[in-house]
N, C-alpha and C positions, 0 to 999 in steps of 0.2 A: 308629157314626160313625168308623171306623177309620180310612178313606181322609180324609174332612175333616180329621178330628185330624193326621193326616200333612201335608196342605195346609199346615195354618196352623202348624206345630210347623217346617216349611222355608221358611215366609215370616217368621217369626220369626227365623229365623237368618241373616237379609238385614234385621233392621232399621237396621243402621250406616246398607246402602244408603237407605235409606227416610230418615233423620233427615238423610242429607246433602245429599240431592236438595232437599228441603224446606229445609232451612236457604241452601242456594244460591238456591232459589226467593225464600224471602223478604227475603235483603238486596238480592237483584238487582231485587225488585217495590219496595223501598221506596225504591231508587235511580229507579227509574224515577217511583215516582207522586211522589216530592220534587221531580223534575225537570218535570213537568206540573201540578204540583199546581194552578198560577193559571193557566187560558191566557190573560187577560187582560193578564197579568206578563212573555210571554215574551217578547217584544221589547223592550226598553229602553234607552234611548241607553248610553254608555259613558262614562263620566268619565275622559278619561287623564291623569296626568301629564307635561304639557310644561314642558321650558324656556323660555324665548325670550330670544333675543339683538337687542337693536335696536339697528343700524347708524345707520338712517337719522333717528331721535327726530323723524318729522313728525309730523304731525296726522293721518294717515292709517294707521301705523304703530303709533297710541298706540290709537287706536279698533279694530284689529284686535286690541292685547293685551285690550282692555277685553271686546269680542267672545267670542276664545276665556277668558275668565275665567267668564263664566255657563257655557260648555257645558262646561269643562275644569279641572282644577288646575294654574294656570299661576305659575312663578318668571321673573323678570324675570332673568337672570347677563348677567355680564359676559362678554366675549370674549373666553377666557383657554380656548386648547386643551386644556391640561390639566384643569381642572376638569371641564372639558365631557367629555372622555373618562371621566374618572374617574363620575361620574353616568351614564354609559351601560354604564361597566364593572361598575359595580355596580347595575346595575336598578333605580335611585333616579329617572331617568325613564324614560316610554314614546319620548317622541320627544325632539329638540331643532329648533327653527325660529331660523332664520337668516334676517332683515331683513335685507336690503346696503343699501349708500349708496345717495341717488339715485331710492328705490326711487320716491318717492312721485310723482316725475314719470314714470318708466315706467307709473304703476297707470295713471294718466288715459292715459295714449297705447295704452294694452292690450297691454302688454309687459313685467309685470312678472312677475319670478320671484324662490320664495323655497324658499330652500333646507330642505327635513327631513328630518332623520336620524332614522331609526328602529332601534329593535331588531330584528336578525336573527331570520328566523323570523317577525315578527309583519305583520301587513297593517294594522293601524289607521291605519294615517300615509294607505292612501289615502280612510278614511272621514275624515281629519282635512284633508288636502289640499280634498276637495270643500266641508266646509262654509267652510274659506278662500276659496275660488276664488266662492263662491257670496254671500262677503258683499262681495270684491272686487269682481264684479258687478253688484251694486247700487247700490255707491258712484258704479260708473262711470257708469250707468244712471241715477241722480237726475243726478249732474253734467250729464248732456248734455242734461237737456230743463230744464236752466239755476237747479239748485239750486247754491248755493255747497258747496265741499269741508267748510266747518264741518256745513253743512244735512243734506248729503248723508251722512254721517255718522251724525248723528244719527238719521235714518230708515232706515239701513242696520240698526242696532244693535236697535228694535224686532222682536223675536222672536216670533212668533204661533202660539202651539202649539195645535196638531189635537187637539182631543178625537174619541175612539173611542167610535162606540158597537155595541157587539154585536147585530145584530137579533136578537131573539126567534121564530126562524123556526119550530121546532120543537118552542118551549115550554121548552129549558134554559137560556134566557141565552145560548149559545153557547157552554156548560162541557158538559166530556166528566166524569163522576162517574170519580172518583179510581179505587174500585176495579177500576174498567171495564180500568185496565191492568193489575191481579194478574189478575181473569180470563182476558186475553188468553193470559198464559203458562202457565195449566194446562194446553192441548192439549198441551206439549213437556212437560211434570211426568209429566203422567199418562202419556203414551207410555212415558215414559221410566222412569218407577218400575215399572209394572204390568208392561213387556215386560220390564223386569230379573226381578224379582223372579218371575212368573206362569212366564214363558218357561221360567224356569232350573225352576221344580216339574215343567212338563210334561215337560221334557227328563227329567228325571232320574226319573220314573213310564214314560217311557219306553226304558230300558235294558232289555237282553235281562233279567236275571238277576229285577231288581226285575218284570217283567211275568209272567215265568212264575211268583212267587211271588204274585202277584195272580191270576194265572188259578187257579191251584190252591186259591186260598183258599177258604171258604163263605160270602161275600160275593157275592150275584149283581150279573152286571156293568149292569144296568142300576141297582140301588141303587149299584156304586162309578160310575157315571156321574152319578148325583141328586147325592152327596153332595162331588164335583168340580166341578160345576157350580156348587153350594151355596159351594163353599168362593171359588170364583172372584168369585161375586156379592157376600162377607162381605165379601174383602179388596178390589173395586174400590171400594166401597162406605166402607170406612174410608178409606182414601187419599183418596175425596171430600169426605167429612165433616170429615176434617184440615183439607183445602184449605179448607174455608166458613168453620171455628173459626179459621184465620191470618185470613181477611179480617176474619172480623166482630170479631174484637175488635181490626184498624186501623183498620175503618172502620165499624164494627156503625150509627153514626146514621143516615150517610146510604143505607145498603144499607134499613135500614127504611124509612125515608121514600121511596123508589125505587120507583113503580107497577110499574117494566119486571121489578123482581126477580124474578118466579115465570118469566120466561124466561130469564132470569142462568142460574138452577139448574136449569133444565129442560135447555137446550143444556149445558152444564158437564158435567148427569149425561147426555146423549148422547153426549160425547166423551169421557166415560170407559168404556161400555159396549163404543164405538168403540176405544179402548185396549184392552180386554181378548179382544177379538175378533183384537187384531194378534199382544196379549202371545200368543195361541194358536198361531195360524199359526206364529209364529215360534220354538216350544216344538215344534211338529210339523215342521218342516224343520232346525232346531241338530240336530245327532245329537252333539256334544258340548259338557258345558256352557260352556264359555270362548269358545265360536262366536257364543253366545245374545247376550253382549255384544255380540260384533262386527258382529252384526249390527242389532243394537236403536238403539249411537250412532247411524251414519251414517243409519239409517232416520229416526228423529227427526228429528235435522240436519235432514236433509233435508226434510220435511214443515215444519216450523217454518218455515226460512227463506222456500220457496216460498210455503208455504200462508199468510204474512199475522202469523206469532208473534213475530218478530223485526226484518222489516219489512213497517213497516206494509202495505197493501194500494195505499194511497193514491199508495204512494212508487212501486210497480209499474206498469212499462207494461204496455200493450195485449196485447200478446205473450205476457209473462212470466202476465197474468191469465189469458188465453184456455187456458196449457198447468196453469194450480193449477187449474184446474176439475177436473180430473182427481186433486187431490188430497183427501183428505176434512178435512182441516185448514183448509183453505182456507175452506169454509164454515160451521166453526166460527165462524171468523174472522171472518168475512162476517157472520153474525149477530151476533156480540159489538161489531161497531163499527156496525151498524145502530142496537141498541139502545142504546149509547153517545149515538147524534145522538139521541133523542127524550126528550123526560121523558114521555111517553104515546101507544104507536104507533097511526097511524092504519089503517085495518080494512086496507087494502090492504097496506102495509108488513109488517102484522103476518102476511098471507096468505107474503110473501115468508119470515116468518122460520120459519114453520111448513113453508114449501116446503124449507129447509134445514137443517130437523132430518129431514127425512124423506129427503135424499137421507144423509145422514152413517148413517143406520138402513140406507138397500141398501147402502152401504158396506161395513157390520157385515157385514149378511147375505152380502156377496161375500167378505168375508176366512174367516167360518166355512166357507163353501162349499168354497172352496180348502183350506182344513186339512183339511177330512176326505177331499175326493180326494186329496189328497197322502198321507194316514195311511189309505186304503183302498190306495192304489198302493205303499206303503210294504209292509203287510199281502201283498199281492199279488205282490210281490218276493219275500219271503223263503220 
C-alpha cells in the first residue's frame, strides 16, 4: 500500500487547508440558516423611531400622532432646531416629521404636505411617508361621503391586520428545512477542498523525477493505479462524512425526521464524486503545484455562482438558467432545492431528481475522460 500510504501522508499535510475550508463553511451556513431559519418571520413591519413636531395641534394632526404611535416609537418635541439636529446627529431618531400650521385645512382640500427628515443613507421615511399619505386618505375619504372630521378619524385609526396563511401545497407548511441551506454549499466545499488538496497529490505523483521512481519500482502499475484510485475514494469520502457530522449535529432532529434524506445524501455523495472527477483533471493539466490553486478558485467561483450555490436559482433569469445547464453544479442545485419544496416527493418529481443525478454522473464520466486524453497526449509529447 506504498502509493495509498503516500496519498494520504500528502493530504495530511494539507489539513490546515481542509479545517479552514470547513470552518468557513460553517459560520458562513450558520449565518445563512439563522437568517432563514422561520420563513414565516421574514417579512415584518419595522418599528422606527420618530419625532414629531406639531405645528398645527388640530384634531386631525393629534389622530395622525396617535396613528403613527401603534405602528412606530413616536416623541412628541418641540420646535427647537437644535435639538432636532442633535437627535438626528446622534442616531437617537430614524426620522423627524414636521406638522405646519394650517395643515389641517389643507388635509380636506387634498393639499396637504408634511415635512420628513430622514437619515442619510436610510429609505424607511418612504415606507413611513405611504402609511401617512394612506391614513390621510381615508380621513379624507369618510369626510366626503359625509362623516364628521371627529368620525372620520376615528375610523381612519381602525387598523385591520392580514393574517397569512401558508398553503400546504406540497406537504411542508411552506418551510424550506434549515439544513437544506448547509447542503446547498457543499457543491463549492467539496470543489474546493478535494481540487485543492487531490489536485496538488496528482500534480506532484506527476513530476518527472518522482514518476520515473515509480516506474522503476516493483509495484505493478495497475496495483499503484488500485491503490490511487482507493486512496481518492478514502479522502473524498472523509470530507463527506465531515460535511454530514457538521449538519447533524446542527440539525441532526429534523434531518431524521426528513422522508427526502436518503436523496440529501445520495445527490451530496454525487457531487462529491463529481469533485473528485474535477480535483483529477485539474492535477492532470497544473504541471506546477501553485497553478493547482489557481486554477481550482476561479473554477469554483465560478460553478457556485452560476450553477444555483450562491444565488439561488430562483433569483436567475431565463438566460442565465438556460447557459448553468451546462454546468454540473447547477443540477446539484436543482435537486437540493426541489427536494427542499416537498416533505415527500411525488413519483414524477422524484423521476426528475433521479434525471439529475444521472446527468452530474456523465459529468463525472466527461471530466475523467478529458484527464486521461490530456495525460495520454501529455505521455505522447514527451
Amino acid at each position: 500500500m506504498t502509493v495509498f500510504n503516500c496519498y494520504m501522508k500528502i493530504a495530511w499535510k494539507n489539513i490546515a487547508t481542509i479545517i479552514m475550508y470547513f470552518t468557513i463553511f460553517t459560520i458562513v451556513s450558520l449565518i445563512m440558516t439563522s437568517t432563514y431559519k422561520d420563513n414565516e418571520n421574514q417579512f415584518t413591519g419595522t418599528r422606527l423611531n420618530i419625532g414629531v413636531v406639531d405645528k398645527d395641534k388640530s384634531q386631525i394632526s393629534e389622530n395622525i400622532i396617535s396613528y403613527l404611535s401603534k405602528l412606530h416609537d413616536v416623541e412628541v418635541m418641540k420646535d427647537d432646531i437644535k435639538q432636532l439636529q442633535e437627535k438626528m446627529y446622534y442616531y437617537e431618531k430614524d426620522a423627524i416629521i414636521q406638522i405646519p400650521e394650517g395643515f389641517s385645512e389643507r388635509c380636506i382640500s387634498g393639499s396637504s404636505v408634511i415635512n420628513i427628515t430622514q437619515q442619510p443613507g436610510k429609505y424607511d421615511y418612504i415606507y413611513l411617508k405611504s402609511q401617512i399619505n394612506d391614513f390621510i386618505n381615508r380621513i379624507v375619504k369618510y369626510n366626503c361621503v359625509g362623516y364628521s372630521i371627529s368620525e372620520s378619524c376615528k375610523k381612519a385609526l381602525v387598523i385591520n391586520k392580514s393574517e397569512v396563511t401558508l398553503l400546504n401545497v406540497n406537504g411542508n407548511n411552506g418551510r424550506i428545512p434549515v439544513f437544506a441551506y448547509m447542503f446547498r454549499y457543499f457543491s463549492y466545499i467539496s470543489i474546493t477542498i478535494l481540487g485543492s488538496v487531490l489536485g496538488i497529490i496528482v500534480c506532484s505523483f506527476r513530476k518527472k523525477e518522482v514518476k520515473n521512481r515509480i516506474a522503476a519500482s516493483a509495484v505493478p502499475v495497475k496495483r499503484q493505479s488500485a491503490e490511487a484510485l482507493l486512496a481518492f475514494i478514502v479522502i473524498g469520502i472523509c470530507i463527506w462524512f465531515s460535511f454530514l457530522v457538521v449538519v447533524f449535529i446542527l440539525h441532526g432532529k429534523e434531518m431524521i425526521g426528513n422522508i427526502n434524506m436518503p436523496y440529501y445524501l445520495l445527490n451530496s455523495f454525487t457531487v462529491m464524486v463529481l469533485s473528485l472527477s474535477i480535483a483529477f483533471l485539474i492535477g492532470i493539466i497544473a504541471k506546477k503545484l501553485y497553478i493547482v490553486n489557481m486554477i481550482i478558485t476561479p473554477v469554483s467561483l465560478f460553478m457556485s455562482f452560476f450553477g444555483g450555490t450562491f444565488v439561488s436559482l430562483s433569483v436567475l433569469n431565463s438566460t442565465v438558467r438556460k447557459v448553468a445547464r451546462f454546468i454540473p453544479v447547477f443540477w446539484y442545485e436543482k435537486i437540493n432545492d426541489t427536494l427542499s419544496n416537498y416533505a415527500k416527493l411525488p413519483q414524477e418529481v422524484a423521476k426528475e431528481v433521479w434525471y439529475g443525478i444521472g446527468i452530474q454522473m456523465l459529468f463525472t464520466l466527461m471530466f475523467i475522460a478529458m484527464a486521461l486524453a490530456v495525460s495520454r497526449y501529455q505521455r505522447q509529447e514527451r
